[in-house]
C-alpha positions as CSV (number, residue, x, y, z in Angstrom):
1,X,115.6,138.6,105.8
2,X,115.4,135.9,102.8
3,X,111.8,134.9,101.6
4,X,112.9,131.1,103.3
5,X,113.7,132.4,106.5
6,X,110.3,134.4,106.4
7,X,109.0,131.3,105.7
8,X,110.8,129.2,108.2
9,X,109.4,131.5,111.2
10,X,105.8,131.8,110.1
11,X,105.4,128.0,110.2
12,X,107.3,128.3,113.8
13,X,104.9,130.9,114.9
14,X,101.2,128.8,113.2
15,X,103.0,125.5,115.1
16,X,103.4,127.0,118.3
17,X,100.0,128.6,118.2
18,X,98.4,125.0,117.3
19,X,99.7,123.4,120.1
20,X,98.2,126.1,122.6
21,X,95.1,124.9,121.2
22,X,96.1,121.1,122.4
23,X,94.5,119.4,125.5
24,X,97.6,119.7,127.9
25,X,98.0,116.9,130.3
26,X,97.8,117.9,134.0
27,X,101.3,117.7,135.6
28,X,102.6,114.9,137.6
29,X,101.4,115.2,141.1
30,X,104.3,115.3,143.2
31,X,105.2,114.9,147.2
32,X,108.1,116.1,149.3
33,X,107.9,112.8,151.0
34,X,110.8,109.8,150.6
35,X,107.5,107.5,151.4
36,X,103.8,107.9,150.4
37,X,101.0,106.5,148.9
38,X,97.1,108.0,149.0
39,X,94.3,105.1,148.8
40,X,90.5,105.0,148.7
41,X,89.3,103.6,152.0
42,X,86.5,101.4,150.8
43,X,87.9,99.3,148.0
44,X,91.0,100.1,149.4
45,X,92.3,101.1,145.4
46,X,96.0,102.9,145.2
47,X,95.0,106.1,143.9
48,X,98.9,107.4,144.0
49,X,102.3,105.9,145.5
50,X,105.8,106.5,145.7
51,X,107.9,104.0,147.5
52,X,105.0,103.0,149.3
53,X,106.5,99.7,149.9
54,X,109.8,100.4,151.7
55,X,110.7,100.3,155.1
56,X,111.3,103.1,156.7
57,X,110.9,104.1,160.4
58,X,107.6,106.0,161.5
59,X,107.5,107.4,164.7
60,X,104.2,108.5,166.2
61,X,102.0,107.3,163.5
62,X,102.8,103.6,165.8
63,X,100.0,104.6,167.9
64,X,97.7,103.9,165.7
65,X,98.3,100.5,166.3
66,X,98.8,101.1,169.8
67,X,95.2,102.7,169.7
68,X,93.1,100.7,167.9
69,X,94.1,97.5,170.2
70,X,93.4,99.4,173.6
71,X,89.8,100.0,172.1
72,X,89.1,96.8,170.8
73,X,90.4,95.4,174.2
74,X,87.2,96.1,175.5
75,X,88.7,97.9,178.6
76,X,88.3,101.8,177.7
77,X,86.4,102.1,181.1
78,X,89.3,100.8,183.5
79,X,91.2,102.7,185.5
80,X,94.9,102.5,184.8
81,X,97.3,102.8,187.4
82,X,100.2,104.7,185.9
83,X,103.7,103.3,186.6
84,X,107.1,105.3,186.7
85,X,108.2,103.6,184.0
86,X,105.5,105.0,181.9
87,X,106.3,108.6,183.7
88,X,109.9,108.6,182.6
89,X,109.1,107.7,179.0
90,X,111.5,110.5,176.7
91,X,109.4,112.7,174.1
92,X,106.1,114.3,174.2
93,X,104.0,113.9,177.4
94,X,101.0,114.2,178.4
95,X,102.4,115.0,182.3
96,X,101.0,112.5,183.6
97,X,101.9,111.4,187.6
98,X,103.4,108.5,189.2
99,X,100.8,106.0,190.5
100,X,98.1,108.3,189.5
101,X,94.7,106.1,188.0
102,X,93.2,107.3,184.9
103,X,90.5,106.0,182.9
104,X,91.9,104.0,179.7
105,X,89.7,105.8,177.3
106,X,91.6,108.8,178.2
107,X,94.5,107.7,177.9
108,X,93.8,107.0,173.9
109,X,92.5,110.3,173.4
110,X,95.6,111.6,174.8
111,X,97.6,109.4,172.9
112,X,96.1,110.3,169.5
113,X,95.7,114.2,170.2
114,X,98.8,114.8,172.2
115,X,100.9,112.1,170.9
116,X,101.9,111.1,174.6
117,X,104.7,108.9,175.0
118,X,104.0,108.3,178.9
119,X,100.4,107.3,177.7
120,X,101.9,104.6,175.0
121,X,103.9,102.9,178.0
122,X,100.9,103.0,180.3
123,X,98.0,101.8,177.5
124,X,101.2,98.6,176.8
125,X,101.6,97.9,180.9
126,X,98.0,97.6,181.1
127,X,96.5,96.4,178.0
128,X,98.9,93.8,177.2
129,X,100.3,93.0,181.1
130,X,103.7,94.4,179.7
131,X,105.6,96.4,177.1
132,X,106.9,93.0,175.7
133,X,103.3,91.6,175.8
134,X,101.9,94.4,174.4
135,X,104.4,94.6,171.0
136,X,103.6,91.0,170.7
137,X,99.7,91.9,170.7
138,X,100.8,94.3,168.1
139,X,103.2,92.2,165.8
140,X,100.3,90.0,165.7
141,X,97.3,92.3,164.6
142,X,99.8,93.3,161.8
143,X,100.9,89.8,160.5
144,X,96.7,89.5,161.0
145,X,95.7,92.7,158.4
146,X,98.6,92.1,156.3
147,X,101.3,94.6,157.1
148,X,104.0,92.4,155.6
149,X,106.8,95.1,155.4
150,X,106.4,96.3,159.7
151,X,107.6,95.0,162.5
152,X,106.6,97.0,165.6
153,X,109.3,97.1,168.9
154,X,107.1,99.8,171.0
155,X,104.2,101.5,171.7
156,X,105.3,105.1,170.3
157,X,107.5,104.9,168.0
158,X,110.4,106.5,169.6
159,X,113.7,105.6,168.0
160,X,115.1,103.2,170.8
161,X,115.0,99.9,168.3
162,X,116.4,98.8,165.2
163,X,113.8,96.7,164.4
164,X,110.8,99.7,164.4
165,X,109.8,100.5,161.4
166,X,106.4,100.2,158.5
167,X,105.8,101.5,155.3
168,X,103.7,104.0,153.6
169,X,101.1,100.9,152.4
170,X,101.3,98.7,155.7
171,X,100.2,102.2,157.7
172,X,97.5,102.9,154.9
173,X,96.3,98.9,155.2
174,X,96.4,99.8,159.2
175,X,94.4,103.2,158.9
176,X,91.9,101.5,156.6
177,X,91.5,99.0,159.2
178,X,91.3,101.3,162.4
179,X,88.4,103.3,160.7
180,X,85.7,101.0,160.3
181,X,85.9,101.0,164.3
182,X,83.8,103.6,165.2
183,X,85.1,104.7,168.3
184,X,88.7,104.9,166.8
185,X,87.1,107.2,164.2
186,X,85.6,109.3,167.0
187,X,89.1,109.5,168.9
188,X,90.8,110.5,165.4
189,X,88.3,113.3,164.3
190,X,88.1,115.3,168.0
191,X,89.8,118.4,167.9
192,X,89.9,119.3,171.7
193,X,89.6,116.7,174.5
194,X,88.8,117.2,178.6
195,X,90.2,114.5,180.9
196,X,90.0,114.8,184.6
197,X,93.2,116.1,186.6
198,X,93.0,114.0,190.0
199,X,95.6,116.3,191.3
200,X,94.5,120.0,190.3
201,X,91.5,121.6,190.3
202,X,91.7,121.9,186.2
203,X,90.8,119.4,183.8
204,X,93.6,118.7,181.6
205,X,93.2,119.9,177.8
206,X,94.4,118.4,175.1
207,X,94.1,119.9,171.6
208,X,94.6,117.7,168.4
209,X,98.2,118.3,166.7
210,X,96.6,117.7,163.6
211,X,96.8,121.1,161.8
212,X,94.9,119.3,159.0
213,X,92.1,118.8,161.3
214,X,92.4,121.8,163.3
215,X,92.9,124.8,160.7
216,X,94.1,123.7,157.2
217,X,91.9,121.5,155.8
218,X,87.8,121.6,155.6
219,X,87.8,118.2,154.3
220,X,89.6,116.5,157.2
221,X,88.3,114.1,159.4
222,X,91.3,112.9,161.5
223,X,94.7,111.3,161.6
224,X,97.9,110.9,163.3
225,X,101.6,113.0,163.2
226,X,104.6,111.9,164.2
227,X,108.0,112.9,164.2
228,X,111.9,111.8,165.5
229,X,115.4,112.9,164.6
230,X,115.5,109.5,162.8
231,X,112.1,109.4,161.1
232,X,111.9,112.9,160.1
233,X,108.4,113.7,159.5
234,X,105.7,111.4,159.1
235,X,101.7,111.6,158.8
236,X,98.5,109.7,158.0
237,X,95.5,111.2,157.5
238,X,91.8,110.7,156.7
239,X,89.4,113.1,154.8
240,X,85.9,112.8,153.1
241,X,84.1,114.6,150.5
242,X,81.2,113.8,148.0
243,X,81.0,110.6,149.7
244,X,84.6,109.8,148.8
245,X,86.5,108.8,151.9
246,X,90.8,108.8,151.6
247,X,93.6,107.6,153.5
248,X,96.7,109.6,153.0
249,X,100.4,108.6,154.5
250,X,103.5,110.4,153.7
251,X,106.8,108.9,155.4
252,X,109.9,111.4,155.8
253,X,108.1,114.4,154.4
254,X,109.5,118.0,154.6
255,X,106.1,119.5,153.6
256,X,103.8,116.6,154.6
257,X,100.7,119.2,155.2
258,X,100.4,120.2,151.7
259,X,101.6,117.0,150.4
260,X,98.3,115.4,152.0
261,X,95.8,118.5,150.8
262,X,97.8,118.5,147.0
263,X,96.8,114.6,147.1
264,X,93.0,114.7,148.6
265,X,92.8,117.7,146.0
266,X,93.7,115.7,143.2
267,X,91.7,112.6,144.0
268,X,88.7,114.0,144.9
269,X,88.7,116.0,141.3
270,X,89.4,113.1,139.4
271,X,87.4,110.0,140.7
272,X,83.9,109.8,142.2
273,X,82.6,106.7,144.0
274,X,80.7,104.8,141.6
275,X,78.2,101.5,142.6
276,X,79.5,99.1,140.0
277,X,76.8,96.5,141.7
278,X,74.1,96.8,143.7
279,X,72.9,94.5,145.9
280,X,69.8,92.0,145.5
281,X,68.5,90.2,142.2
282,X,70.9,90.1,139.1
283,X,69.3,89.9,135.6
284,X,70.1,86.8,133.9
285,X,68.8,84.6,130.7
286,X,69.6,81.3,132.2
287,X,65.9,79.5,132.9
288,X,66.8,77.5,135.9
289,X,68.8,80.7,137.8
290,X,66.6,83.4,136.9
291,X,64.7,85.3,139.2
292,X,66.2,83.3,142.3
293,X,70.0,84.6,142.3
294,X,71.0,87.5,143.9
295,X,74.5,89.5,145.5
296,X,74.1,90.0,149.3
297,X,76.0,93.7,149.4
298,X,76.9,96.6,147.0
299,X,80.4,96.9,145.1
300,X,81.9,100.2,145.0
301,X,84.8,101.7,143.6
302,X,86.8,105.2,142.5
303,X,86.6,105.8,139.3
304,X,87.3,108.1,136.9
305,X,84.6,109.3,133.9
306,X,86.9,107.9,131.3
307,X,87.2,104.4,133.3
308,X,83.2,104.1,134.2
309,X,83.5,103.1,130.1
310,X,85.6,100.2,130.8
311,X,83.6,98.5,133.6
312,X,82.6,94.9,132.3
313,X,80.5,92.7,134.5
314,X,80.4,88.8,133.5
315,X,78.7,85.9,135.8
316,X,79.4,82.1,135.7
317,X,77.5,79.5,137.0
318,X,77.3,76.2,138.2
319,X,75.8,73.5,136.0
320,X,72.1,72.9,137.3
321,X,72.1,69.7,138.7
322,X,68.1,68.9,137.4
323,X,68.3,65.4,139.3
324,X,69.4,66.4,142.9
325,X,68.1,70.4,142.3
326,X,64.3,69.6,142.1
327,X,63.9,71.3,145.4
328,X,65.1,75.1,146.0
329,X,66.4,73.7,149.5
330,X,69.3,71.2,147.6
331,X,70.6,73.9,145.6
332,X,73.7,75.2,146.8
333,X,74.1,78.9,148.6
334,X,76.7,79.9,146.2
335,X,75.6,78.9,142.3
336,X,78.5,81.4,140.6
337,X,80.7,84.4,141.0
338,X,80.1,87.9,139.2
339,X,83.3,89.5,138.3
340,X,83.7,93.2,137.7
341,X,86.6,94.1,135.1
342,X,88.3,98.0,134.6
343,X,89.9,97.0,131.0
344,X,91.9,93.9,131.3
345,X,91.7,94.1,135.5
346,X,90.3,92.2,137.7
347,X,88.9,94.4,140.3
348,X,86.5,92.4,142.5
349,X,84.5,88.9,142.2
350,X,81.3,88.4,144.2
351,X,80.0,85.8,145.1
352,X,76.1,84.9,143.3
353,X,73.9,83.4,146.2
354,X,70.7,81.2,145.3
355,X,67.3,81.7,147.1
356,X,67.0,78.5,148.5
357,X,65.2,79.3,152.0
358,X,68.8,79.2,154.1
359,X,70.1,82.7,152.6
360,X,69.1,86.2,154.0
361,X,67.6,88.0,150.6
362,X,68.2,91.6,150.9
363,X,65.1,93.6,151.2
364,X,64.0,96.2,148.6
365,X,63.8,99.7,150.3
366,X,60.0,101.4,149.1
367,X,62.2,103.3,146.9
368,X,64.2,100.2,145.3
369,X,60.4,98.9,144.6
370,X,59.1,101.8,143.1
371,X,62.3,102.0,140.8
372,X,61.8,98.6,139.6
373,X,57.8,98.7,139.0
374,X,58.7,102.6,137.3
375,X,61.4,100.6,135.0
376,X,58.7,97.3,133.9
377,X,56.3,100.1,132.9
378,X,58.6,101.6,130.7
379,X,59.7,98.5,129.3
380,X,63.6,98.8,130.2
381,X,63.7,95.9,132.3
């Protein structure tokens, strides 16, 4: 071997042990799913996506909808009168009988646990008088939260229409929306339900098919499967940790349980829920404004430690009017807007209330109090 080729492979070998040495970059987190997209639920922030925005149809994961407009309907205590129609609905069942009565609230628990079809038709026939009233109820609330890519044709999701279908987003938007009701949140998160059977001597048990929920996942805290020929495989999920709440959705999935844990996984060891603002007084060196402005509720948002660098807070006001403003009472409620920037973003602008008597102040807790009175000794504030 020459003295060059000697050479030649010692500076191979020092290379390739210098870039062992080198911070790798994690790999790109990657779904089985034609559709997905994985969001924080309280700033609602995209934390991952992959054709989030493209139609595509989504079975089961319809009653969602379907659920979240028999609670807020206000009728969970009725008694439904079960039609035939709703009996001979195709799919998963719940068994239920002809003419039977059941209470509403059941009917939603077995809707979301079992994924009963028969319950669909029977929460539409009575909730919205008709199937055909009911889709219209549901075509509305989505026009209403801003699902701009769904159009809904049935309570199920079952592949009888052309025109049923969502996307990965407009079901994330929809989850986000169902789980600040707490009685949806409730119905999503039981694992084992017991409803009355008026013709047996047995209650009927329903079990969640939520495997997440059920055996996979400690982190879990509800959701909704689906699946047709035509749809394949879909799912949205919820889970929680550290104060960090998620919404997961994966659309055509082959392997839509790991999928979901591979992207909770990831988020939840990369961003923590920081409170960019809190609520009550701001700071400020303006004369006239300070000591009399506040925010009315905390901002928070995912971040990661390498983006809690970039936050930027700025405020703007109004130009005191000194004439009309002598008295706190003229002043405006809103005298500027505090925006919060991540680099070059936009994230969130908040409105800056004045405390001119007709605004609810938030109240320091004892703990808030303390803080500040603990931070004037020390001379930080």
């Amino acid at each position: 071997m020459t003295y060059f080729r000697k050479r030649l492979i010692l500076c191979i070998i020092i290379v390739m042990i210098l870039i062992g040495f080198l911070p790798q970059k994690t790999s790109a987190l990657s779904v089985s799913a034609k559709g997905a997209i994985l969001i924080e639920q309280e700033s609602g922030r995209i934390l991952y996506e992959k054709n989030a925005h493209q139609r595509m149809r989504i079975a089961s994961i319809t009653k969602i909808m379907t659920a979240i407009i028999a609670i807020e309907s206000g009728k969970l205590n009725d008694m439904v009168k079960v039609s035939n129609k709703a009996v001979r609905t195709e799919g998963s069942s719940l068994y239920l009988q002809p003419n039977e009565e059941i209470k509403l609230e059941h009917l939603v628990y077995g809707l979301m646990l079992r994924s009963g079809n028969d319950s669909a038709v029977a929460i539409a026939e009575h909730v919205g008088g008709s199937l055909d009233g009911f889709v219209f109820l549901m075509n509305q609330k989505a026009a209403e939260i801003g699902m701009q890519n769904t159009e809904f044709a049935n309570p199920h999701g079952l592949d009888d229409h052309e025109n049923h279908y969502s996307s990965a987003y407009d079901m994330a938007i929809l989850m986000r929306y169902a789980m600040k009701n707490e009685k949806f949140r409730e119905i999503s998160g039981t694992k084992v339900y017991r409803a009355p059977n008026p013709n047996e001597k047995w209650d009927r048990v329903w079990r969640n098919k939520n495997k997440l929920l059920t055996q996979l996942y400690p982190y879990s805290t509800g959701g909704k499967t689906g699946y047709t020929k035509r749809a394949k495989r879909t799912l949205v999920s919820t889970a929680s940790k550290d104060g960090v709440d998620l919404i997961a959705v994966t659309i055509n999935a082959s392997d839509d349980w790991n999928d979901h844990m591979n992207m909770f996984n990831r988020a939840f060891d990369t961003y923590d829920l920081v409170k960019v603002v809190e609520e009550g007084d701001i700071q400020t060196d303006n004369n006239f404004y300070k000591g009399k402005v506040f925010v009315d509720h905390d901002f928070k948002y995912p971040l990661t430690k390498e983006e809690e660098q970039e936050i930027k807070l700025t405020m703007d006001f109004l130009k005191p009017n000194k004439n009309e403003w002598r008295k706190p009472e003229n002043v405006p409620d809103i005298v500027g807007t505090l925006t919060v920037n991540l680099g070059d973003e936009t994230i969130e602008e908040m409105p800056i209330y004045f405390d001119n008597g007709n605004n609810d102040r938030p109240k320091e807790t004892f703990w808030h109090t303390l803080k500040s009175i603990f931070l004037v000794i020390l001379g930080v504030r």
